[in-house]
C-alpha angles and dihedrals in degrees: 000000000000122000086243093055097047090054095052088045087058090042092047085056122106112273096165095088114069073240092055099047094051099044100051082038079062100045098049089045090055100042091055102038086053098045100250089114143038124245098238140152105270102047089046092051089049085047091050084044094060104037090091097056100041113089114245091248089055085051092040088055104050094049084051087053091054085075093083095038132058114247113211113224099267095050086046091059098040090064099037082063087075138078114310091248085061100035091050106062083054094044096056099053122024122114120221142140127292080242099049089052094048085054101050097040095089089060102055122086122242099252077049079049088053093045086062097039077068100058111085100196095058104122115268084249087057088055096050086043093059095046086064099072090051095122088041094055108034107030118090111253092243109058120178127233086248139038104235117182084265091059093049085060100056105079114132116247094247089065094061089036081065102043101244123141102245076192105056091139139359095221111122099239112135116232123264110278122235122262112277089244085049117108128222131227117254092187109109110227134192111249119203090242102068085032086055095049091061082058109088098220093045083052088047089047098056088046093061094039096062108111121233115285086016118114122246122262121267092270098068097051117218100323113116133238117249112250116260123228109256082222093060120092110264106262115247120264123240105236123189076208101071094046090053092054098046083056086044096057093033088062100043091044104048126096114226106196114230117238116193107253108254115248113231118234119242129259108261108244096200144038142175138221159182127204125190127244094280096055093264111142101226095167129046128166123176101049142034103296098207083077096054110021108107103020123125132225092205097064115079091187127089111279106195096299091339129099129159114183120228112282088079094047095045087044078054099058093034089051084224137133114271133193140211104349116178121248133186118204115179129172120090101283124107088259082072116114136046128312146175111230116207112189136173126202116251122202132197114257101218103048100015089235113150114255102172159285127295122184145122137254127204139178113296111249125235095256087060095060128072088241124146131237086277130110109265117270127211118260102253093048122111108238081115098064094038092051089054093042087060098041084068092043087060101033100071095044093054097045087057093053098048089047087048085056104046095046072055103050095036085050096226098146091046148287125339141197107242089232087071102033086064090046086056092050090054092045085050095038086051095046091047084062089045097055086042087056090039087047082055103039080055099048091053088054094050093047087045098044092044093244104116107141110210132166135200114259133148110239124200112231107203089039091053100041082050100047082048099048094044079052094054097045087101089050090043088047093046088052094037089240136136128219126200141194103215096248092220105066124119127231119272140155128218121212117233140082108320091216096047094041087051091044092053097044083045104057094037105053080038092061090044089053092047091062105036117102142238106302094006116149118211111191123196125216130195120191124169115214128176109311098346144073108219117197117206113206115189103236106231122248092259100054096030086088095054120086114226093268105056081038094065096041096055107124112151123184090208094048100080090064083078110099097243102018114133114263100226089033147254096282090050086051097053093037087053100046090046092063085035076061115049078041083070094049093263154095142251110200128190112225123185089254105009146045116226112214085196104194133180101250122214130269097035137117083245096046086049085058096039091053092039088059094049088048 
């Protein structure tokens, strides 16, 4: 599709609805900023048209998403018509010729014109080209026919931020006025002279600088001056001037020392530990110890800036070695972060009583974390917004286009060859795999971005292994598998959100399913154990070789070519459901033979905690 066409299909959209306006508003935005679309007429006059009707944030967040793009000049110079805060963003960092920029900059403001005299890699013509609206932008927008003492005073604060002589002359010649098509700016700002009349000698200057038969400045009220003799010498005029030029010169001449920049230490990647008998850690060596003394690893529940899930805590009342639990540190010292705690019990020689527990905790690695095929970004950036951003963007489409296939396969708009009907199974069985992936994609941003919304309900295990497995029977029979629910569990609940706790068993047991062979048999176990359900999954044949490392790093390109396969790949779906999992309060372990889906159960201290923290 030409750029041309993909324009007019955006411009053809609804913009009628507060939705369709946005999201049109969203889609040219993004067409031009990226370069799939010109810049013309017609798109930046739809854009004008719906300015009025977009909310600031929406603004603010498309001309933060021209970052990563490159803005061509006329899309510069449509946003750099709106409020500073949205002009800014695109301001800062948008790339155009020296003779683009000459061009626009009559058109900035001058608060859009600061925003440039900031940036250090414009183009020298681009320099020379903002000095020259010094005296718009500086000079007050009154100006007298001559320059008093008073008037002296009044230059605004950014003009001796910049070094220039708001008294290059005393003739009475008014400044230069700004080009008809040249805003101004609406922003107050404090000028030095009204700054320099609060200061007593500069009150006191102008007292002894006002000639005979003038009155005195402001600052002395309504008393007047005493006559000078016409034989003594003529007094010496305050000049702001003067005062300009000595902080000039103090800040040319002066010598800073240099002082090497100081090389920040690196983050510790491990620590140790040793708790008492009662699961308080009382040693700690490897990282600042305020952080961690006094916590207790048989709480789950958040303990000040401390919070440690529920292997540890299970491993504490089993007496029994636990590995990497997952524990949040926050505050400003170097313990801060994530971890994952390992701990073994120790037990008194003599009488055999239980003392404690000892054990180490590291950073967590990449494969241990829901995190896309992408580089690793910092904490505080903002892949997770934009993830999430686009997640919506793709949600809708390919909701439309599900819904458009099925009204053709079921035939409700009419009758259909049968040579179209298969092709819209295939278009609705395709996008059922697309809004799977997109449901996924979403999930990791929440879980990375801190936003996942969960609730405190009480799910039945048997009914919900039973309602997933009667939803997988056309996958199993695809695969010519078979999946069963071990007929001799007991009834249990889980506490936890229903939706998420479906999600998770779903996927999971999906992903097994999608990589099992030809007569395979998957049983499912349920056990409840103190505190827990633990949910037993058979690994499939295919995936039963590999060790939980290389597991959770399977992402073949080739896999998704299989009907059923998941579309990120298996190793996406069972990093994803590992850290689901530890969100819910509890733990998804990889056995020789089996995968243990490890919950918190109902009616228990640990399920009150985890509900209270979901509350």
């Amino acid at each position: 599709m030409r750029f041309d066409d993909s324009l007019k299909t955006v411009l053809s959209a609804d913009m009628s609805t507060s939705f369709g306006a946005q999201s049109t508003w969203r889609q040219l935005v993004d067409l031009m900023g990226r370069g799939r679309g010109p810049s013309n007429g017609e798109a930046l006059a739809c854009l004008r048209a719906l300015r009025p009707d977009i909310p600031e944030p929406i603004r603010a967040s498309s001309a933060r998403a021209l970052a990563f793009a490159a803005p061509d000049a006329a899309l510069v110079g449509f946003f750099a018509e709106d409020s500073l805060a949205i002009a800014a963003p695109v301001l800062r960092t948008a790339t155009l010729d020296a003779g683009d920029w000459i061009a626009l900059l009559p058109r900035l403001t001058p608060a859009g014109r600061s925003v440039l005299r900031h940036r250090r890699d414009l183009p020298p013509a681009v320099g020379r080209a903002l000095e020259s609206f010094g005296s718009t932008d500086f000079v007050l927008g009154h100006p007298k026919p001559a320059v008093s003492s008073d008037a002296v005073m009044d230059v605004p604060v950014d003009a001796v931020a910049v070094g220039e002589d708001p008294v290059a002359s005393q003739a009475p010649a008014a400044p230069s006025a700004p080009s008809p098509d040249t805003p101004l700016s609406a922003s107050p700002f404090m000028t030095l002279g009204m700054i320099a009349r609060g200061l007593p000698f500069v009150a006191e200057a102008l007292r002894h600088a006002a000639e005979p038969g003038e009155p005195t400045s402001q600052a002395s009220d309504t008393a007047m001056p005493e006559p000078v003799s016409t034989a003594s010498p003529a007094p010496e005029r305050f000049e702001i001037s003067d005062l300009v030029k000595r902080i000039d010169a103090f800040n040319r001449d002066r010598v800073v020392p240099e002082v090497a920049p100081a090389t920040a230490a690196a983050p510790p990647e491990a620590f140790r530990y040793e708790t008492d008998a009662a699961g308080v850690i009382r040693w700690v060596d490897g990282v600042s110890r305020a952080a961690l003394i006094g916590v207790s690893v048989a709480h789950a529940a958040r303990q000040g800036e401390v919070q440690i899930d529920g292997v540890a805590v299970g491993g504490y009342r089993r007496r029994s070695p636990f590995e990497a639990a997952r524990l949040q540190v926050g505050g400003l010292s170097n313990a801060a972060g994530s971890w994952r705690v390992s701990g073994v019990p120790v037990f008194d020689e003599g009488s055999g009583r239980f003392i404690g527990f000892r054990g180490s905790a590291r950073r967590p690695r990449r494969d241990e974390m829901a995190e896309l095929a992408v580089a690793p970004e910092k904490a505080n950036s903002p892949v997770s917004d934009l993830l999430r951003q686009l997640v919506h963007e793709l949600r809708t489409p390919t909701n439309a286009i599900a819904g458009f296939a099925e009204l053709i396969e079921t035939e409700l708009l009419g009758p259909v060859a049968p040579t179209y009907r298969d092709r819209a199974t295939t278009i609705r069985r395709q996008a059922s795999d697309l809004l799977a992936a997109i449901d996924d994609l979403d999930i990791a941003a929440r879980i990375e971005g801190h936003a996942l919304d969960l609730r405190p309900t009480v799910v039945p295990v048997l009914p919900l292994l039973n309602a997933v497995v009667h939803d997988l029977t056309p996958l199993a029979a695809l695969r010519g598998a078979h999946v069963m629910v071990d007929p001799s569990a007991g009834p249990c609940e889980i506490a936890g959100d229903d939706r998420a706790v479906e999600r998770l068993v779903s996927r999971l047991l999906a992903t097994l399913v999608s990589a099992s062979s030809k007569d395979e048999m998957l049983m499912v176990g349920v056990e409840a154990t103190a505190g827990e359900v633990c949910i037993g999954f058979d690994r499939p044949r295919s995936l039963a070789v590999h060790a939980a490392n290389i597991l959770l790093s399977i992402d073949t390109e080739r896999e998704h070519e299989r009907e059923g396969a998941p579309l990120l790949g298996t190793g996406f779906a069972l990093r994803l459901a590992q850290n689901f999992a530890v969100e819910l309060g509890g733990h998804l372990a990889f056995g020789p033979d089996r995968l243990t889906l490890r919950l918190p159960a109902v009616a228990t201290e640990r399920s009150e905690r985890v509900l209270d923290g979901l509350r």
